[in-house]
mmCIF file of the C-alpha atoms, coordinates in Angstrom:
data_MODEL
# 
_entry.id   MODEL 
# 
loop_
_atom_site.group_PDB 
_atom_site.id 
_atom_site.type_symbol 
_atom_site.label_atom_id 
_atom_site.label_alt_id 
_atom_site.label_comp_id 
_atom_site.label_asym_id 
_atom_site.label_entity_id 
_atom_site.label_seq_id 
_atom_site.pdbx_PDB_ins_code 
_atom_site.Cartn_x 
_atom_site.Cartn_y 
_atom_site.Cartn_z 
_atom_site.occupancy 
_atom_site.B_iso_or_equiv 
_atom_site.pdbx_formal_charge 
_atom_site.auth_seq_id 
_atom_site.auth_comp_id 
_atom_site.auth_asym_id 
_atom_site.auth_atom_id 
_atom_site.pdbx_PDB_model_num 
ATOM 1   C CA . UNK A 1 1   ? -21.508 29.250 -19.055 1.00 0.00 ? 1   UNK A CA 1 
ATOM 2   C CA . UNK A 1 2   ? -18.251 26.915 -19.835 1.00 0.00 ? 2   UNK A CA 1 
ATOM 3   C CA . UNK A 1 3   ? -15.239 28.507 -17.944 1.00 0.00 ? 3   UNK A CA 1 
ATOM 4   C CA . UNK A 1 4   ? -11.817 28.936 -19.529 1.00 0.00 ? 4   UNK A CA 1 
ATOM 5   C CA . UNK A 1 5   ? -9.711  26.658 -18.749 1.00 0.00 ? 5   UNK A CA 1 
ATOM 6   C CA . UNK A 1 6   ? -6.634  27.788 -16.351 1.00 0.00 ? 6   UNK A CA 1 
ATOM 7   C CA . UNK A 1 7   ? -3.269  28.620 -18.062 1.00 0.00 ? 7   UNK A CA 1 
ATOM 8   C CA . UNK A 1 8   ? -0.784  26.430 -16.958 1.00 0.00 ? 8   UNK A CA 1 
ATOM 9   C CA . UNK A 1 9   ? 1.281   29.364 -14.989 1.00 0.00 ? 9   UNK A CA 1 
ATOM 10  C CA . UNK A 1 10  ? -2.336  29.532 -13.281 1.00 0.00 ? 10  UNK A CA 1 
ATOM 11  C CA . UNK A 1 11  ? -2.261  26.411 -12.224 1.00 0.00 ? 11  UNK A CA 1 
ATOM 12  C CA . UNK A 1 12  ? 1.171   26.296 -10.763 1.00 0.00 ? 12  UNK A CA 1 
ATOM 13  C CA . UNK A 1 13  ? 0.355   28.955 -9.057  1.00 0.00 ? 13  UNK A CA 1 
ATOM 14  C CA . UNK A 1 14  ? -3.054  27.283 -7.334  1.00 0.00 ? 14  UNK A CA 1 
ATOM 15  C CA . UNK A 1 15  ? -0.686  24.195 -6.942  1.00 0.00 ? 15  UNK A CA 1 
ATOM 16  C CA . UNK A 1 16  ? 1.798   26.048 -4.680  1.00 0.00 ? 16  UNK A CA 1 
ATOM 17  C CA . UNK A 1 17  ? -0.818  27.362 -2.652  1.00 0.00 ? 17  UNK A CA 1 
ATOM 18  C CA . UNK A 1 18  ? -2.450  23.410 -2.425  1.00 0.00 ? 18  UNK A CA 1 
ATOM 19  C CA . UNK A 1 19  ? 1.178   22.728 -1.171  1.00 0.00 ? 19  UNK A CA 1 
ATOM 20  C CA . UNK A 1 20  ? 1.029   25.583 1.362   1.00 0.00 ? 20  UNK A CA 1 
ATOM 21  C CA . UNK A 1 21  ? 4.228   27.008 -0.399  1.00 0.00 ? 21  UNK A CA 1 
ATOM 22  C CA . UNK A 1 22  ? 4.649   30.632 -1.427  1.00 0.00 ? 22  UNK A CA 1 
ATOM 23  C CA . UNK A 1 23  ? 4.627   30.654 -4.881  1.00 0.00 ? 23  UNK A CA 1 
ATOM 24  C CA . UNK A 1 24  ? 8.297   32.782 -5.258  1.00 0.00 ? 24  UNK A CA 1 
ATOM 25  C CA . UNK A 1 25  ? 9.261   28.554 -3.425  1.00 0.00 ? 25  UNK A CA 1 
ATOM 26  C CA . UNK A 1 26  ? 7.544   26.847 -6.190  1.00 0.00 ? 26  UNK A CA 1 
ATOM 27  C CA . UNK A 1 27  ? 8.541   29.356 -8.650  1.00 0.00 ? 27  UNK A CA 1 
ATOM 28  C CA . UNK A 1 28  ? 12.062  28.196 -8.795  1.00 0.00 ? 28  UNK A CA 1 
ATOM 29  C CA . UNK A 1 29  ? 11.242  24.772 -9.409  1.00 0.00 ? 29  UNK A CA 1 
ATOM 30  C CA . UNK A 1 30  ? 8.990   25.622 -11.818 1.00 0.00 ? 30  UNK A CA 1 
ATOM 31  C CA . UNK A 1 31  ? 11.568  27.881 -14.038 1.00 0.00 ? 31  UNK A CA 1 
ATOM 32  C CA . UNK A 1 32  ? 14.546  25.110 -13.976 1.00 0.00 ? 32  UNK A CA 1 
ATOM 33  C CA . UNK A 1 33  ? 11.653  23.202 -15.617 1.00 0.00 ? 33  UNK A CA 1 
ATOM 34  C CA . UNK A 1 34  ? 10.820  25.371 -18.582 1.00 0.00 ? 34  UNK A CA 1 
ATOM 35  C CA . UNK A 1 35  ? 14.747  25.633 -19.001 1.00 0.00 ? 35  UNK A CA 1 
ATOM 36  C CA . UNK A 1 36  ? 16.580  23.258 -21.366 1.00 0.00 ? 36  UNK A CA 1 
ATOM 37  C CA . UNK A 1 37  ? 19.204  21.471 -20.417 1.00 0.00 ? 37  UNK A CA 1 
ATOM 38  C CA . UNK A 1 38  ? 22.916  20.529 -21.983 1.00 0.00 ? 38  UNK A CA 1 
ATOM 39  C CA . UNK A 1 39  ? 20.726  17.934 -24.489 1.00 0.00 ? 39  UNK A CA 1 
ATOM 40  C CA . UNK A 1 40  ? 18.060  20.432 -25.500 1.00 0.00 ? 40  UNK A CA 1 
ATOM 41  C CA . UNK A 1 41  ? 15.178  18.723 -23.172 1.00 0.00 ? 41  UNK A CA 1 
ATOM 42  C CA . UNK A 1 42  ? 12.836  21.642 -21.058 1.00 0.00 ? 42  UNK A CA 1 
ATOM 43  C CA . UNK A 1 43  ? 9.914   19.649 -19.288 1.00 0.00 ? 43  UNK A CA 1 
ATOM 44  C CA . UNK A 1 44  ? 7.603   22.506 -19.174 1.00 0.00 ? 44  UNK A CA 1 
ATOM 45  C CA . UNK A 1 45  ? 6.217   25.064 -21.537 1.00 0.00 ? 45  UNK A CA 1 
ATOM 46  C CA . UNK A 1 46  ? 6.047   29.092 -21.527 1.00 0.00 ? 46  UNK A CA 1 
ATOM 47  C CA . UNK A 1 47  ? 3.453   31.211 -22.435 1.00 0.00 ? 47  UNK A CA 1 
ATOM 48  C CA . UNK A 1 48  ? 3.878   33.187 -24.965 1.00 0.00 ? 48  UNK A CA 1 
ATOM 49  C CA . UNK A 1 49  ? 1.461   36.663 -25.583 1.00 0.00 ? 49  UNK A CA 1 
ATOM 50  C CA . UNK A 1 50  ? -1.741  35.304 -26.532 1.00 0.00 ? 50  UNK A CA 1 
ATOM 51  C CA . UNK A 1 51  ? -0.217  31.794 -27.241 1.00 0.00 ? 51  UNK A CA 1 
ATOM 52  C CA . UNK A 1 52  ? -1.379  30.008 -23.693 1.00 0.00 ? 52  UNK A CA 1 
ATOM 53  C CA . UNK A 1 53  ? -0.106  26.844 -22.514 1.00 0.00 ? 53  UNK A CA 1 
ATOM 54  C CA . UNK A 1 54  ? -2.885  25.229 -20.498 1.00 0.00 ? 54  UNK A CA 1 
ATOM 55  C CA . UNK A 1 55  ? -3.139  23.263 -17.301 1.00 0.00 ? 55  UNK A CA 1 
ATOM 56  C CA . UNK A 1 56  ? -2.904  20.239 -18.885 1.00 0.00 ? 56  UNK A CA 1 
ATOM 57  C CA . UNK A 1 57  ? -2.561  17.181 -15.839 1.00 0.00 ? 57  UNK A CA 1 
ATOM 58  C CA . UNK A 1 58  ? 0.958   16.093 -17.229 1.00 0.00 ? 58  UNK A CA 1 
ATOM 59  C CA . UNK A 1 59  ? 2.276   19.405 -16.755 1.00 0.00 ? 59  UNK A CA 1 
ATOM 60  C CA . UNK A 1 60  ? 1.311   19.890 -13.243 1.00 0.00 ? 60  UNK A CA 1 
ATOM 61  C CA . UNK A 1 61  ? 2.882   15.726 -12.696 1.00 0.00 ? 61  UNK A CA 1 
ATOM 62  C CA . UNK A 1 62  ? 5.541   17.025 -13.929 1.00 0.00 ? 62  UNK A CA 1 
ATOM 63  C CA . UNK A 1 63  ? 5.618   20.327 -11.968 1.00 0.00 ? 63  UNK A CA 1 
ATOM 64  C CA . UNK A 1 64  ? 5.023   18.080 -8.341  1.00 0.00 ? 64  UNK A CA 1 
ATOM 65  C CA . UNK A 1 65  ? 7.654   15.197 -9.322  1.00 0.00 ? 65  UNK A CA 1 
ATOM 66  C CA . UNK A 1 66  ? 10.146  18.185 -9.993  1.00 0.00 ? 66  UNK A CA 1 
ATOM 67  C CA . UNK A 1 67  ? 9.749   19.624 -6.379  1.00 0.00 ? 67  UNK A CA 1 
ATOM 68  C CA . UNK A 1 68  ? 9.403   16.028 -5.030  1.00 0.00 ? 68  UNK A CA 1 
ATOM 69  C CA . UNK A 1 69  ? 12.695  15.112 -5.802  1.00 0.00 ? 69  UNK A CA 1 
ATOM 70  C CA . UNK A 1 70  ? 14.402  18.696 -5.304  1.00 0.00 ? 70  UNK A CA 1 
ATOM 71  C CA . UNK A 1 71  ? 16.873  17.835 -2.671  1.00 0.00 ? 71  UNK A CA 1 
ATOM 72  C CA . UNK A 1 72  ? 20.694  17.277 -2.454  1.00 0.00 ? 72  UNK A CA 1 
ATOM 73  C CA . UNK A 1 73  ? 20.450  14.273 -4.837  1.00 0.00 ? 73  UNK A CA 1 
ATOM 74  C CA . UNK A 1 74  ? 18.748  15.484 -7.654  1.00 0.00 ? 74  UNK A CA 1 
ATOM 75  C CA . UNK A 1 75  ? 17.881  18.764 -9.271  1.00 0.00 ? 75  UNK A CA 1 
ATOM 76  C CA . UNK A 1 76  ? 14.278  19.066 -10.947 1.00 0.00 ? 76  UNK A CA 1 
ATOM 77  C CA . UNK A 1 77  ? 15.304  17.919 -14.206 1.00 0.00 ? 77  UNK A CA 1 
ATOM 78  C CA . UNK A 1 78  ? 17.089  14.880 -12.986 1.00 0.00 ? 78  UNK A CA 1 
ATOM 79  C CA . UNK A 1 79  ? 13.777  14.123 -11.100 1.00 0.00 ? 79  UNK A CA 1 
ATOM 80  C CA . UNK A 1 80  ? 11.745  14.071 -13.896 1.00 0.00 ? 80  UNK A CA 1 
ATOM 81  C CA . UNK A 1 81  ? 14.504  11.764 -15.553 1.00 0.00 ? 81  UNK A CA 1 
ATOM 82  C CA . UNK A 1 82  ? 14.675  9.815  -12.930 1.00 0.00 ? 82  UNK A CA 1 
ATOM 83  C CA . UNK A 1 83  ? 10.516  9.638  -13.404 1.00 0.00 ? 83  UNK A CA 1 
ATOM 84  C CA . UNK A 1 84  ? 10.851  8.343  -16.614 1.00 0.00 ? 84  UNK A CA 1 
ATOM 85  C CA . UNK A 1 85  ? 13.058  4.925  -15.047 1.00 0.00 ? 85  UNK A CA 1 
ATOM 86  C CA . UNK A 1 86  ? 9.868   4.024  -12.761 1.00 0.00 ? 86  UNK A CA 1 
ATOM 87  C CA . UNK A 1 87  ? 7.846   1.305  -13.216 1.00 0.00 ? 87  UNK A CA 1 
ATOM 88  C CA . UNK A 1 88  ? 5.367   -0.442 -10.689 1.00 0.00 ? 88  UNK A CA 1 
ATOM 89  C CA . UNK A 1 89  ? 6.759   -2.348 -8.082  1.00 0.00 ? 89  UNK A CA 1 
ATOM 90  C CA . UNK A 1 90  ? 10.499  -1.984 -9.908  1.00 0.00 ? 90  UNK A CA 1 
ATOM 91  C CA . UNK A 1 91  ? 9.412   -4.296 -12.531 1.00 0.00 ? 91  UNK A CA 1 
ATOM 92  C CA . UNK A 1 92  ? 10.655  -4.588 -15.852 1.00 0.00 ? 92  UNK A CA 1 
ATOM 93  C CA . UNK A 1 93  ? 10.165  -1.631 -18.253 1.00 0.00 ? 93  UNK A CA 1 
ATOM 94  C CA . UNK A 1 94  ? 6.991   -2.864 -20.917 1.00 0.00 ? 94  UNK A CA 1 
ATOM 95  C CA . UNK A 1 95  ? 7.953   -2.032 -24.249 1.00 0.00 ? 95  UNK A CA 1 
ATOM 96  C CA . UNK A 1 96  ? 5.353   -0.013 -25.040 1.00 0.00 ? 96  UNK A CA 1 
ATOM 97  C CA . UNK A 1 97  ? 6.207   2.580  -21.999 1.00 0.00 ? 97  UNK A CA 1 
ATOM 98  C CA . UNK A 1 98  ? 9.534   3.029  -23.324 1.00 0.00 ? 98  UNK A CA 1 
ATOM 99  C CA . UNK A 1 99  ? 10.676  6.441  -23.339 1.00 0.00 ? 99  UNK A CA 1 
ATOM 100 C CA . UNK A 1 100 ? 10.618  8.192  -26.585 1.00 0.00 ? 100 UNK A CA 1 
ATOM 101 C CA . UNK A 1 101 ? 8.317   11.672 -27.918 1.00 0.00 ? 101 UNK A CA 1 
ATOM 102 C CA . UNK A 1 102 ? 5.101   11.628 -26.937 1.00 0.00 ? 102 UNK A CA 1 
ATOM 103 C CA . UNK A 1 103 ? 5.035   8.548  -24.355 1.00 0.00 ? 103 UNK A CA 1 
ATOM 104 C CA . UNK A 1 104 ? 4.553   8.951  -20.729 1.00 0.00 ? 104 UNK A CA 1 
ATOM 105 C CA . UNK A 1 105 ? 5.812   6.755  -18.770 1.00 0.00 ? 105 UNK A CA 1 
ATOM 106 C CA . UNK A 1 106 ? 3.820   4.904  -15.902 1.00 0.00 ? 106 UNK A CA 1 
ATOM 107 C CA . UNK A 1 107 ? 4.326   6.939  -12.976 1.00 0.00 ? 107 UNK A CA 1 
ATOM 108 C CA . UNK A 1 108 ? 3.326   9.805  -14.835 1.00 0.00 ? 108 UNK A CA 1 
ATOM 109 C CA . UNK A 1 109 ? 0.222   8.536  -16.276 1.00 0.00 ? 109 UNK A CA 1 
ATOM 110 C CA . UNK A 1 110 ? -0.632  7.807  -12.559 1.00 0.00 ? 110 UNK A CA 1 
ATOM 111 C CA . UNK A 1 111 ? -0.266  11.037 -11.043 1.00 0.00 ? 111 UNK A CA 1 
ATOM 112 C CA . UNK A 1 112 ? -1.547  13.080 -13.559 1.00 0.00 ? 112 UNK A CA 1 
ATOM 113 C CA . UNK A 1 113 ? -4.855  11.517 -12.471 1.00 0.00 ? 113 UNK A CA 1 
ATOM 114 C CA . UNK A 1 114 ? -4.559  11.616 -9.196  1.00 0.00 ? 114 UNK A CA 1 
ATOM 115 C CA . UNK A 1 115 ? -3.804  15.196 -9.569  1.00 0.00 ? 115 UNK A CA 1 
ATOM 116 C CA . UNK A 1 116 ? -6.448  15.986 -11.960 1.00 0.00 ? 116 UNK A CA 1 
ATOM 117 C CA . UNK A 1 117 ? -9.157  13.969 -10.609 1.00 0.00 ? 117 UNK A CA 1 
ATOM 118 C CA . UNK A 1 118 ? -11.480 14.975 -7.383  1.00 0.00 ? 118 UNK A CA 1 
ATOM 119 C CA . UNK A 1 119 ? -12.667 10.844 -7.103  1.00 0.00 ? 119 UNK A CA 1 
ATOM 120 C CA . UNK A 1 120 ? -9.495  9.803  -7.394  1.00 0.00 ? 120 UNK A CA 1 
ATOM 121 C CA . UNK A 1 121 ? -7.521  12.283 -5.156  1.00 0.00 ? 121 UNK A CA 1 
ATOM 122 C CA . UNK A 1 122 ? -10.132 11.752 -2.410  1.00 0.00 ? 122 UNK A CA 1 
ATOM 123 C CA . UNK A 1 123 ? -8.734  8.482  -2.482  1.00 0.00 ? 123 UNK A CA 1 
ATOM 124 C CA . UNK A 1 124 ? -5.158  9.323  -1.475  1.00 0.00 ? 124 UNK A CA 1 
ATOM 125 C CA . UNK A 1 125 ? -3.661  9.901  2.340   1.00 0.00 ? 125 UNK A CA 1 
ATOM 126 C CA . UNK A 1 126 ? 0.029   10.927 1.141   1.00 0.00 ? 126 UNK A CA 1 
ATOM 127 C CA . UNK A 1 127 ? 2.429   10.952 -1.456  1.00 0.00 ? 127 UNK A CA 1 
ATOM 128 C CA . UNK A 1 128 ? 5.892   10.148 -1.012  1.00 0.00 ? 128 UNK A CA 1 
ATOM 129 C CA . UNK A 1 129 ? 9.064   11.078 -3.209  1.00 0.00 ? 129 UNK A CA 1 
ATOM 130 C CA . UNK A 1 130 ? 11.700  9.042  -1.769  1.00 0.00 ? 130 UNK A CA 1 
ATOM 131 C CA . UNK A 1 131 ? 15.790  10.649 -3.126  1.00 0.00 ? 131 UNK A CA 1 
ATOM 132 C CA . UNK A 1 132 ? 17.245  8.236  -1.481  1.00 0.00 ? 132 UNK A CA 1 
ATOM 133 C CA . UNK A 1 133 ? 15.776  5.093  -2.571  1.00 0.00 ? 133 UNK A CA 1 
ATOM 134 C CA . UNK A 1 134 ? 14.192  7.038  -6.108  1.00 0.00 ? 134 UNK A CA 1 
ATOM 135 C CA . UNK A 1 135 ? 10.541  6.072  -5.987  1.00 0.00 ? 135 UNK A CA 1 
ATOM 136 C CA . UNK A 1 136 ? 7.217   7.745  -5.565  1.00 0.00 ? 136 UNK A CA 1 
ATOM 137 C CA . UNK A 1 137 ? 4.968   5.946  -3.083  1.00 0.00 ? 137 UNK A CA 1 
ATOM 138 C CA . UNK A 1 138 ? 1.107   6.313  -3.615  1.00 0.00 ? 138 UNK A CA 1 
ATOM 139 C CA . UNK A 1 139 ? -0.772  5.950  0.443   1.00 0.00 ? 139 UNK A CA 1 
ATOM 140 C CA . UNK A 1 140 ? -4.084  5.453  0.162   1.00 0.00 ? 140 UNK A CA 1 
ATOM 141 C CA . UNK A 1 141 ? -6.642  5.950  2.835   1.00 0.00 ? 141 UNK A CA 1 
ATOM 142 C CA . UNK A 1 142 ? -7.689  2.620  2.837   1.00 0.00 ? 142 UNK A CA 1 
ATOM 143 C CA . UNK A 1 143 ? -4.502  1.087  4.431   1.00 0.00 ? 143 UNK A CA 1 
ATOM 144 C CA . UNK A 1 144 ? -3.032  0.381  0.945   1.00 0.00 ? 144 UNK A CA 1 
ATOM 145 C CA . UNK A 1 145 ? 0.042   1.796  -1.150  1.00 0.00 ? 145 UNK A CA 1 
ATOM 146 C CA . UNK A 1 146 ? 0.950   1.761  -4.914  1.00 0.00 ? 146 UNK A CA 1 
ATOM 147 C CA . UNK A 1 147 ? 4.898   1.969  -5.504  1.00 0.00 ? 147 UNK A CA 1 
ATOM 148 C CA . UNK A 1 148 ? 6.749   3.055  -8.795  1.00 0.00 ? 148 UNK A CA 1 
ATOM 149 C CA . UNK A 1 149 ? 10.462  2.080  -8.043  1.00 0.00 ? 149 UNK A CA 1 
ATOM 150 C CA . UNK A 1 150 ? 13.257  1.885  -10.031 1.00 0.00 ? 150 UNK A CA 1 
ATOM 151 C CA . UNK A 1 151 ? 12.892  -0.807 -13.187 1.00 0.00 ? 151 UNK A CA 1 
ATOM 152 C CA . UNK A 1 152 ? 14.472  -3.742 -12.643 1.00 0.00 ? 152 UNK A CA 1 
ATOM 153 C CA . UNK A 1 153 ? 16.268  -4.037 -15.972 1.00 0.00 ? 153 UNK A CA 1 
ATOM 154 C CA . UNK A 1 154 ? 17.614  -1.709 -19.079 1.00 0.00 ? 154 UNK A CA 1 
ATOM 155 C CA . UNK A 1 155 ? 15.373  -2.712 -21.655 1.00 0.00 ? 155 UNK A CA 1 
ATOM 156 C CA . UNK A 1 156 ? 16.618  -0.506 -24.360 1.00 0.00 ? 156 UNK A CA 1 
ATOM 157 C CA . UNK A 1 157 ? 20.361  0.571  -25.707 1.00 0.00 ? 157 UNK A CA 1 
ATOM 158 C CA . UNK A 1 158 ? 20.931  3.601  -24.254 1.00 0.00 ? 158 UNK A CA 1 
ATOM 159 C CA . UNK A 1 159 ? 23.184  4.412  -26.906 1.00 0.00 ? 159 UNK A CA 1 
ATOM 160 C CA . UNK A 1 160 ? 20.242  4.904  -29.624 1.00 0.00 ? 160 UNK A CA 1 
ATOM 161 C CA . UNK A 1 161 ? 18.534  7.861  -27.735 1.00 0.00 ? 161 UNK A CA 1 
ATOM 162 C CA . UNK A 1 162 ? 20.143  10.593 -25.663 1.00 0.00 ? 162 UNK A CA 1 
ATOM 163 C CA . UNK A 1 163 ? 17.416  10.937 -23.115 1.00 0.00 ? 163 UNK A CA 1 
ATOM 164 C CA . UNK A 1 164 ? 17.448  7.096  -22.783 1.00 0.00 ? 164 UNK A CA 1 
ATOM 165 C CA . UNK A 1 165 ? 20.778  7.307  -21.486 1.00 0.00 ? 165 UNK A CA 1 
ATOM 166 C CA . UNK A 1 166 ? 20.495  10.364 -19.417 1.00 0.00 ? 166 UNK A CA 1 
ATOM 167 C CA . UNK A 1 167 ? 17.362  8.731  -17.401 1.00 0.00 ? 167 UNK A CA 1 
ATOM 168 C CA . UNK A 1 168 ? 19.752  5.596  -16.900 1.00 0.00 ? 168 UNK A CA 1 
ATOM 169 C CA . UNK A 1 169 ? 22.556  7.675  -15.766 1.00 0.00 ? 169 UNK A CA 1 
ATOM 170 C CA . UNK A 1 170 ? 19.873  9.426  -13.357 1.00 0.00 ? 170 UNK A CA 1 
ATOM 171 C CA . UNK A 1 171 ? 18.844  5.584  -12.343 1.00 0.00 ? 171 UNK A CA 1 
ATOM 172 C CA . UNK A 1 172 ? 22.182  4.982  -11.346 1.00 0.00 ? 172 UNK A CA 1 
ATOM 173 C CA . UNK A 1 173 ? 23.178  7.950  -9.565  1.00 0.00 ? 173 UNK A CA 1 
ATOM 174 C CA . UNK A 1 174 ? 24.585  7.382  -5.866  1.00 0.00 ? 174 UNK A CA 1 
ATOM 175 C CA . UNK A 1 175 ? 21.949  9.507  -3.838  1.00 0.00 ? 175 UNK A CA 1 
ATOM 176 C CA . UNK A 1 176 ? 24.243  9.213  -0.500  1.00 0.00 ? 176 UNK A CA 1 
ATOM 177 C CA . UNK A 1 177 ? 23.358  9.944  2.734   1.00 0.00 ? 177 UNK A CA 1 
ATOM 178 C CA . UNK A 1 178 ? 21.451  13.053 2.903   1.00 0.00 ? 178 UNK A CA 1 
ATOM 179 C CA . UNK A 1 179 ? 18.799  11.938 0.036   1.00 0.00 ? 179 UNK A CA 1 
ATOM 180 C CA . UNK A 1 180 ? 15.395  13.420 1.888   1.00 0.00 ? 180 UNK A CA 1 
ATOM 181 C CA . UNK A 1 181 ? 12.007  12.317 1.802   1.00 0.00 ? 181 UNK A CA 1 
ATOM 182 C CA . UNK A 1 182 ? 8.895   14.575 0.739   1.00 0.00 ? 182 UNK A CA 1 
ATOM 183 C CA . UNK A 1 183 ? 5.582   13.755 1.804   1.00 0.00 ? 183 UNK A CA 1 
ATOM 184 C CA . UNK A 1 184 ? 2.272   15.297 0.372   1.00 0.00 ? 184 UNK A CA 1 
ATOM 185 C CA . UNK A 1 185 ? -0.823  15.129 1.989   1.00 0.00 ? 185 UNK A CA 1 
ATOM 186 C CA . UNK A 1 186 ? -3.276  13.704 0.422   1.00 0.00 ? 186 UNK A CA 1 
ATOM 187 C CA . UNK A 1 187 ? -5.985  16.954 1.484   1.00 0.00 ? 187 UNK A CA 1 
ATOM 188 C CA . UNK A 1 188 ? -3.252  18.740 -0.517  1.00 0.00 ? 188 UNK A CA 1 
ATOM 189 C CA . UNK A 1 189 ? -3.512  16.417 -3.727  1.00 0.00 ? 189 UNK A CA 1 
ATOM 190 C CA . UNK A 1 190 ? -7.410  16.645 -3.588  1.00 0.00 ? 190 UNK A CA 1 
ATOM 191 C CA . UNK A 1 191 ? -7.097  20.848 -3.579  1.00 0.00 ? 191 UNK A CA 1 
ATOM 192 C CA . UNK A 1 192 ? -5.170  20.824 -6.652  1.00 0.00 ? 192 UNK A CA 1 
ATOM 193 C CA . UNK A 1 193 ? -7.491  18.633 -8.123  1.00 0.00 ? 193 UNK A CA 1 
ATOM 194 C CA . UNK A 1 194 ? -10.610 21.102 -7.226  1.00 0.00 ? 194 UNK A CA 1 
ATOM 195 C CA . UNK A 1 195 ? -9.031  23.781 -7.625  1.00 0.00 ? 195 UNK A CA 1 
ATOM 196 C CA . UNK A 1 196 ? -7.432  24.020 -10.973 1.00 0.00 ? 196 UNK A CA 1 
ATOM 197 C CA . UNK A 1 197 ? -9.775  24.631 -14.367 1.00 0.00 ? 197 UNK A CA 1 
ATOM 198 C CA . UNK A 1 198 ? -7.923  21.685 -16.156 1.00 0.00 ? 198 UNK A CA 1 
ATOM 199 C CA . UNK A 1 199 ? -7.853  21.620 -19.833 1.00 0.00 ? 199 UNK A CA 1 
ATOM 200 C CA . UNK A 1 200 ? -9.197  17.838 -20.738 1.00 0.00 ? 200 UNK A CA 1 
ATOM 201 C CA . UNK A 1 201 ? -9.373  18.668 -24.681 1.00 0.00 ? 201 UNK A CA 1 
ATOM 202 C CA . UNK A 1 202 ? -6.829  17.264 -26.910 1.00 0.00 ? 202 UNK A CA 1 
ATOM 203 C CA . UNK A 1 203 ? -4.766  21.057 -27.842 1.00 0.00 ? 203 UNK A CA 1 
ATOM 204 C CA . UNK A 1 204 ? -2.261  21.779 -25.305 1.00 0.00 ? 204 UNK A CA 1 
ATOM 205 C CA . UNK A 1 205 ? -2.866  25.475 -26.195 1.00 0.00 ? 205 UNK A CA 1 
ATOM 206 C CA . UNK A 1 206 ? -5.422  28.178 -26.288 1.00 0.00 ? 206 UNK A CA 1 
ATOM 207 C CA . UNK A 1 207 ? -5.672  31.790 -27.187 1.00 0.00 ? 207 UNK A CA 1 
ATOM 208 C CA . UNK A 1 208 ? -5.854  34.005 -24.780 1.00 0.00 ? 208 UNK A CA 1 
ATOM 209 C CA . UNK A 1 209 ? -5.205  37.716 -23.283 1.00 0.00 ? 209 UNK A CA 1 
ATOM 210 C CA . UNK A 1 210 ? -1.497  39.422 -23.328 1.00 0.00 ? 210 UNK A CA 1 
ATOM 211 C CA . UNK A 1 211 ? -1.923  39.448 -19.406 1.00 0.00 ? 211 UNK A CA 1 
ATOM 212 C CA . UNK A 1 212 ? -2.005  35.973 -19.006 1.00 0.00 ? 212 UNK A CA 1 
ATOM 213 C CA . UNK A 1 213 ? 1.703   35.721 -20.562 1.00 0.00 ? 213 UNK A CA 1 
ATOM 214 C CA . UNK A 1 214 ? 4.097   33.454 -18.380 1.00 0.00 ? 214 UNK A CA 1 
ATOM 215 C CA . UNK A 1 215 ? 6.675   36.765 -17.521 1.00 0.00 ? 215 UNK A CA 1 
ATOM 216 C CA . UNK A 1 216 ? 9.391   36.011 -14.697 1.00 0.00 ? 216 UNK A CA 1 
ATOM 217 C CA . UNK A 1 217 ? 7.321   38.653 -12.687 1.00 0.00 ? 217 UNK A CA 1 
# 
């Protein structure tokens, strides 16, 4: 018997509990995200009736990098901006990773496996969403670390796109002093990636029952 796939307010749900977070803590995180901002951009989806949004591994990247970088330097949206200006190691931004619809950028790609996939999450001991110094560092249990930093140049003219210019303002942002540092255990990364019925397929959506609509209950 093939299992329906979990709705993406499902898996939020089974990520808060991985976190060990109630999920009224998450919840709030999660909300800013489906919200648009001044320039029209909302990160996440909603559910609508029997229109289902479904745990797709992007969305729930998106979901942890938003309450990574919740702190007194950046709101949720700005953290996923702020997402969009890493590369590995701080390098320079390749052209074909530049933002624009339908591109993820690097350190997306990267946790969206590690958060969808049991091999690979087994293979992490923490990650790290640094405010302060605005990268996401990858520990892994074998003594080494993979580090998405701040690109080392502005590839593109930030005057072309508005999101372009809003992930370089994010990039430039002074964090000051009380920037804070989350760390995720990597037992926590690997639950998320058990736990959640993760829709692999190439629709985003699925139909599905009039209780499973993303309410603000």
């Amino acid at each position: 018997m093939t299992h329906k796939n979990d709705s993406l307010l499902d898996a939020a749900k089974k990520t808060a509990t991985a976190l060990g977070l109630g999920w009224s803590d998450l919840q709030q995180v999660y909300r800013s995200l489906q919200q648009e901002d001044a320039d029209g951009t909302g990160w996440l989806p909603k559910s609508v009736g029997r229109k289902i949004w479904t745990a797709k591994p992007s969305f729930v990247a998106k979901l942890v990098t938003g309450y990574g970088f919740n702190s007194s330097a950046f709101t949720p949206h700005e953290g996923l901006y702020l997402l969009h200006g890493l590369t590995r190691n701080g390098g320079s931004m390749p052209i074909e990773d530049w933002p624009s619809a339908g591109v993820k950028p690097p350190a997306e790609k990267r946790l969206a496996q590690i958060v969808s996939d049991p091999d690979e999450a087994a293979k992490i001991a923490e990650l790290r969403f640094d405010a302060g110094a605005k990268s996401i560092t990858i520990k892994y249990v074998d003594g080494s670390e993979e580090v998405f930093a701040p690109m080392s140049d502005d590839p593109w003219d930030a005057d072309d796109v508005v999101h372009r210019r809003r992930i370089i303002d994010v990039l430039r942002k002074e964090t000051g002093p009380l920037s804070t540092v989350l760390r995720i255990q990597g037992s926590a990364i690997a639950e998320i990636a058990e736990s959640v019925v993760w829709d692999f397929s190439g629709s985003p959506m699925r139909a599905g029952e009039v209780s499973e609509e993303d309410t603000d209950e």
